[in-house]
C-alpha positions in Angstrom: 99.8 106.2 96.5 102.5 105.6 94.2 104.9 108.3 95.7 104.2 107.5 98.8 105.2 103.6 98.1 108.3 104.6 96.5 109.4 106.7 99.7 108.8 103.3 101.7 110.7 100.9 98.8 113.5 103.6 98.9 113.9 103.4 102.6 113.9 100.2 102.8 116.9 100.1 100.4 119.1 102.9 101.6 122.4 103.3 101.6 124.2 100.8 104.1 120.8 99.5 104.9 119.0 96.0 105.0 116.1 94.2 106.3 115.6 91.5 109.1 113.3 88.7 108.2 112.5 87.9 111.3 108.9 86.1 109.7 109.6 82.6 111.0 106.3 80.9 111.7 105.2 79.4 115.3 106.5 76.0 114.1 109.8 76.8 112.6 110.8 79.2 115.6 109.8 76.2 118.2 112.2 74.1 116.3 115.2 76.6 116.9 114.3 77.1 120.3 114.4 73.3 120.9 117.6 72.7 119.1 119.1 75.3 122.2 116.5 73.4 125.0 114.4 77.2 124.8 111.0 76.6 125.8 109.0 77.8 122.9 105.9 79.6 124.0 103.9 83.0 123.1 105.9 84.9 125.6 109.1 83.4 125.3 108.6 84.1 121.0 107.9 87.6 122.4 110.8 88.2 124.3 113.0 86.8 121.6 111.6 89.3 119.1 111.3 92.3 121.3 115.4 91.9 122.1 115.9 91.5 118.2 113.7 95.0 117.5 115.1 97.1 120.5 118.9 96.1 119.9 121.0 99.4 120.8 122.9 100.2 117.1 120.5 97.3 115.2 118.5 100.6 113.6 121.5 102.0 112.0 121.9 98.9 110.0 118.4 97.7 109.6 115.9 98.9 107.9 112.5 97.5 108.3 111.7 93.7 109.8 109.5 91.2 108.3 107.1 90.0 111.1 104.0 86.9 111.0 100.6 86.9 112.3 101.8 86.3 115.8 104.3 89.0 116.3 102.8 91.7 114.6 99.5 91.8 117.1 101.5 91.4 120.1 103.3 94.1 122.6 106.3 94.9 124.3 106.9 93.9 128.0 106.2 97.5 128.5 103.0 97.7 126.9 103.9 99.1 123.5 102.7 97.2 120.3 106.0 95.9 118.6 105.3 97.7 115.2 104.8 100.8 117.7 108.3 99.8 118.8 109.8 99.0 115.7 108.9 102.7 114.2 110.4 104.3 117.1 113.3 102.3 116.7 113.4 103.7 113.1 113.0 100.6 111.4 109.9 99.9 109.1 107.2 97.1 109.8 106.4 94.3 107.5 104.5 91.1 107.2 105.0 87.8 105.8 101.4 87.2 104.3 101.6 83.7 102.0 100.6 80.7 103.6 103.2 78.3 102.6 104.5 75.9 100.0 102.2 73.1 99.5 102.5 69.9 96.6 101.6 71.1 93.2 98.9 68.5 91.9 100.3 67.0 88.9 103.7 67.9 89.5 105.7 65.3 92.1 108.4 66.8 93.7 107.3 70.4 93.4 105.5 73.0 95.2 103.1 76.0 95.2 102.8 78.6 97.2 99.2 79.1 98.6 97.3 81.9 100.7 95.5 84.3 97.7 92.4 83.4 99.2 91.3 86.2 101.6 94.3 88.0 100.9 92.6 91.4 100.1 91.1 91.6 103.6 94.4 90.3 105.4 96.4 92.7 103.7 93.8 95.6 104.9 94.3 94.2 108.3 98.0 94.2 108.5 97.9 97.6 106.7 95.5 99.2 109.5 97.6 97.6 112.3 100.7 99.0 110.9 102.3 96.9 108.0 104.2 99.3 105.1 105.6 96.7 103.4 104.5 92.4 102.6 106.6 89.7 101.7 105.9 86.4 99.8 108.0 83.3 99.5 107.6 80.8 96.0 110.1 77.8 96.5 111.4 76.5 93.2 112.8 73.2 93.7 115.8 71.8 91.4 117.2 68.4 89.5 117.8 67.7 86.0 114.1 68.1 85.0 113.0 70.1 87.5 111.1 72.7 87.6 108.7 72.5 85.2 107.2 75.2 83.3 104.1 74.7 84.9 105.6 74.8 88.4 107.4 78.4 87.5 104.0 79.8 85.5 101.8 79.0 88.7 104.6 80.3 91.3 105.3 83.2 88.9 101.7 83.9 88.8 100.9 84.0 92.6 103.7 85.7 92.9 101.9 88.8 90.7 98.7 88.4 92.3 100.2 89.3 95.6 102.1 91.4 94.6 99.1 93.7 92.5 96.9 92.8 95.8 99.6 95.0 98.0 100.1 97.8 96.1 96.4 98.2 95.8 96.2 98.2 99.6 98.9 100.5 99.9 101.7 98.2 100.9 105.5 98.0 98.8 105.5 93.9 98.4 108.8 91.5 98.6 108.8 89.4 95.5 110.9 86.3 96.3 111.3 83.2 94.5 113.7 81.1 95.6 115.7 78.8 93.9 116.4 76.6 96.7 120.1 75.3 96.9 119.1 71.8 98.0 120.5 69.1 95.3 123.6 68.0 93.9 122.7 71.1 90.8 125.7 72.7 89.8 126.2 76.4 89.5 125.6 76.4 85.8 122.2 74.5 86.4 121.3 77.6 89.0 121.8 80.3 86.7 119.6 78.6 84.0 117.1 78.0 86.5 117.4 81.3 88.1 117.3 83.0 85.2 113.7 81.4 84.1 112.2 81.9 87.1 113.2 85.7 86.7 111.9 85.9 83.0 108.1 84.2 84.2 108.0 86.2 87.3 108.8 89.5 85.6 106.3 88.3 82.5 103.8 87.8 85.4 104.6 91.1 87.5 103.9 93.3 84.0 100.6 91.2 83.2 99.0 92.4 86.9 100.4 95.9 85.6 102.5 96.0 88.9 104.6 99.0 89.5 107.9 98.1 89.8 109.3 101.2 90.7 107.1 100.5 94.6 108.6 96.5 94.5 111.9 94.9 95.8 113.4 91.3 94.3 114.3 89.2 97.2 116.3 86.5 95.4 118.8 83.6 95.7 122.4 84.1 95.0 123.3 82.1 92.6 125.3 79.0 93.9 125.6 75.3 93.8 123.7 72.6 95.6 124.6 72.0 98.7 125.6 68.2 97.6 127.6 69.3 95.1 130.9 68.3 95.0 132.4 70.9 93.0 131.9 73.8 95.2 132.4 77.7 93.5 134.6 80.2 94.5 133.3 83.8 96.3 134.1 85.7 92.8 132.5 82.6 91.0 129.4 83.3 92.9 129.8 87.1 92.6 130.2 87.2 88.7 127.2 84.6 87.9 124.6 86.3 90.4 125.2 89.8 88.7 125.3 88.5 85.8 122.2 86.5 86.0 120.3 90.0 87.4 121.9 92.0 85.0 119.9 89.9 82.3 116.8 89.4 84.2 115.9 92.1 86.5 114.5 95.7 84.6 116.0 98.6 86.2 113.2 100.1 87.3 113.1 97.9 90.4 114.7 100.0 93.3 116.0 97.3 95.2 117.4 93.3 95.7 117.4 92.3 99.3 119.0 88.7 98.6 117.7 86.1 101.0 120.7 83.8 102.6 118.9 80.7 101.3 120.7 78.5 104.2 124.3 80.0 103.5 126.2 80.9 107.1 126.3 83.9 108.4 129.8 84.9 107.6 129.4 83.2 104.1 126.4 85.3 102.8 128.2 88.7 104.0 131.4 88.9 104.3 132.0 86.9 100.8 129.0 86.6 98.8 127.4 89.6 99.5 130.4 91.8 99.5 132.0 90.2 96.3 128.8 91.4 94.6 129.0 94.6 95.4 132.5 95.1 94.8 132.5 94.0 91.0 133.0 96.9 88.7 130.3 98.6 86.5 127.2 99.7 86.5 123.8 98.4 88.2 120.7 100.5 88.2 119.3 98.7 91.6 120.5 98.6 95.3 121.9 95.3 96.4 121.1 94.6 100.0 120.4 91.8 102.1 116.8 90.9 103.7 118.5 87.5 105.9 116.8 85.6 108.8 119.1 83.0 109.9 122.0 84.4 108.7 121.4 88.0 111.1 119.6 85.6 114.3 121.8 82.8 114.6 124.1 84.0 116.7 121.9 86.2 118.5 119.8 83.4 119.3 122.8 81.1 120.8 124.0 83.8 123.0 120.1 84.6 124.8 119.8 80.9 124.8 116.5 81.8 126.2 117.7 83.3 129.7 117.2 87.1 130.8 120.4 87.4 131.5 121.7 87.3 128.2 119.5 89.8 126.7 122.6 92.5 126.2 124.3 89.7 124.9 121.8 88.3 122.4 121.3 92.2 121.3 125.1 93.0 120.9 125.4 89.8 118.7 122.3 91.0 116.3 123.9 94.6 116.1 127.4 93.2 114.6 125.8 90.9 112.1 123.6 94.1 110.7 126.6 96.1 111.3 128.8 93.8 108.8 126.1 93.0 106.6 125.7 97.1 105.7 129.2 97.4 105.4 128.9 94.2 102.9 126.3 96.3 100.8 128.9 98.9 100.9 131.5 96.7 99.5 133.6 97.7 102.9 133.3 95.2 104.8 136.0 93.9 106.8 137.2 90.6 108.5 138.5 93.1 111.3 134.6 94.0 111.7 133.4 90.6 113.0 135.2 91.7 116.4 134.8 95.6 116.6 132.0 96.7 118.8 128.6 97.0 117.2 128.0 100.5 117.8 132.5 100.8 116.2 131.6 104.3 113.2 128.1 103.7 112.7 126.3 105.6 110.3 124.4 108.3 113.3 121.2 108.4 110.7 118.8 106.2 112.8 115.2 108.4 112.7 111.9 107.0 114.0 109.9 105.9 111.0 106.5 107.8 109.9 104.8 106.4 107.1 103.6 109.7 106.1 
């Protein structure tokens, strides 16, 4: 089992590679599609998703896709399950399997993330429909006093659970707690929170005798809140992120897919992302991306919910993947944001067999 979850972690993580979290639920989809006057329905959630996974050039860039419940049992306009068509793409199937932050009793203003309940049988599910890898979300919430310790322990610990729960079923899970960037917090006050969360998780992760070498960290960057008025540089960012993983993260992890946390597109890759990976020394893990918004934004303005614009929607997806692997290359580019997607891409696109 192990080996075999370690081939999956390792592709996920290749060179020039990322992932498309593309695990937005029914709710949060509808209120994208209504922000562009898209009808949100079953089909029209299908369609969206089946021009994201069948994007000419998207595979060379991207290398598995988070899906939820809905997407992963549904099929292609042509017939073909969409993990059928996401293999023969080349690009690895996953599945978003927590069931959301809810309050924390006893602790205002924070949150736990629930769905370990069942999660044994849903995992075998997902694995038998054709799920490699899982992904689970903890939302750590900052001020001055927050989080708690008890907010991080019980986030930290669900976090493990999950995580032990997937590699018993045979699937590579996502670990990602997220230090959200809402607040007036300063860059400083990220780190230090970052940094806790990282310790508990990684406390937690050894206590359910996880594998680390058959995981991936899908973390913030760290960066100040959003209402902050004394916003950080690129190589600000860059220094303090590595420098928070560098302390935190054991080497024995394969992978860090960062998660955009609400950045722009253009911000988390061709600064944040790239800066990272540019700055000198050693690092024993892959730095990647695993970004939702900040691949589908643009790709969902230009379908706009019309046939028509399929090509158009695709073409937009392939040149965000396209400069996000050249970000985890540290080549990227502002030329690339108006080459063609398809402009020297890597010709190492295979379909996927989890063998």
């Amino acid at each position: 089992m192990s080996q075999d979850l370690e081939s999956v972690a390792g592709a996920l993580v290749a060179d020039g590679k990322g992932i498309l979290a593309a695990d937005e639920t029914v709710p949060t989809l509808t209120k994208r599609f209504d922000t562009l006057g898209i009808r949100s329905t079953e089909q029209s959630r299908r369609t969206y998703r089946e021009m994201l996974f069948s994007a000419p050039g998207a595979s060379d860039f991207i290398s598995g896709v988070i899906l939820q419940d809905e997407t992963i049992r549904q099929q292609s306009a042509g017939g073909r399950p969409l993990v059928v068509l996401l293999s023969q793409q080349g690009m690895i199937p996953g599945i978003k399997v927590d069931g959301g932050a809810k309050p924390l009793a006893g602790c205002p203003g924070e949150t736990v993330t629930e769905g370990l309940d069942g999660l044994r049988e849903r995992l075998a599910e997902y694995r038998r429909i054709g799920a490699c890898f899982a992904k689970w979300r903890a939302v750590i919430h900052v001020t001055a006093s927050l989080p708690t310790s008890a907010c991080v322990h019980a986030n930290a610990h669900a976090l493990a659970r999950y995580a032990a729960l997937c590699q018993e079923q045979d699937l590579v899970p996502i670990v990602e707690p997220e230090v959200l960037m809402d607040g007036p917090h300063s860059i400083e006050r990220c780190e230090e929170v970052s940094g806790m969360v990282l310790r508990e998780v990684f406390h937690a992760l050894a206590d359910y005798d996880v594998a680390l070498e058959t995981m991936l960290l899908k973390p913030n960057m760290i960066v100040p809140g959003k209402a902050n008025t004394h916003p950080a540089s690129v190589q600000e960012v860059a220094v303090a992120t590595l420098r928070c993983l560098r302390r935190h993260v054991p080497a024995a992890v394969p992978g860090i897919v960062f998660l955009s946390g609400g950045q722009a597109d253009r911000l988390a890759t061709a600064q944040h992302l790239d800066a990272i990976n540019r700055l000198p020394g050693a690092r024993p893990w892959k730095i990647s991306f695993s970004y939702g918004r900040a691949l589908q934004d643009r790709a969902l303005e230009a379908w706009h919910g019309r046939d028509e614009n399929l090509s158009l929607g695709q073409a937009a997806l392939a040149r965000r993947a396209r400069c996000n692997s050249a970000a985890s290359l540290a080549s990227y580019t502002d030329a690339m944001e108006d080459m063609p997607a398809t402009a020297d891409a890597p010709s190492h696109r295979r379909e996927w067999h989890d063998d």
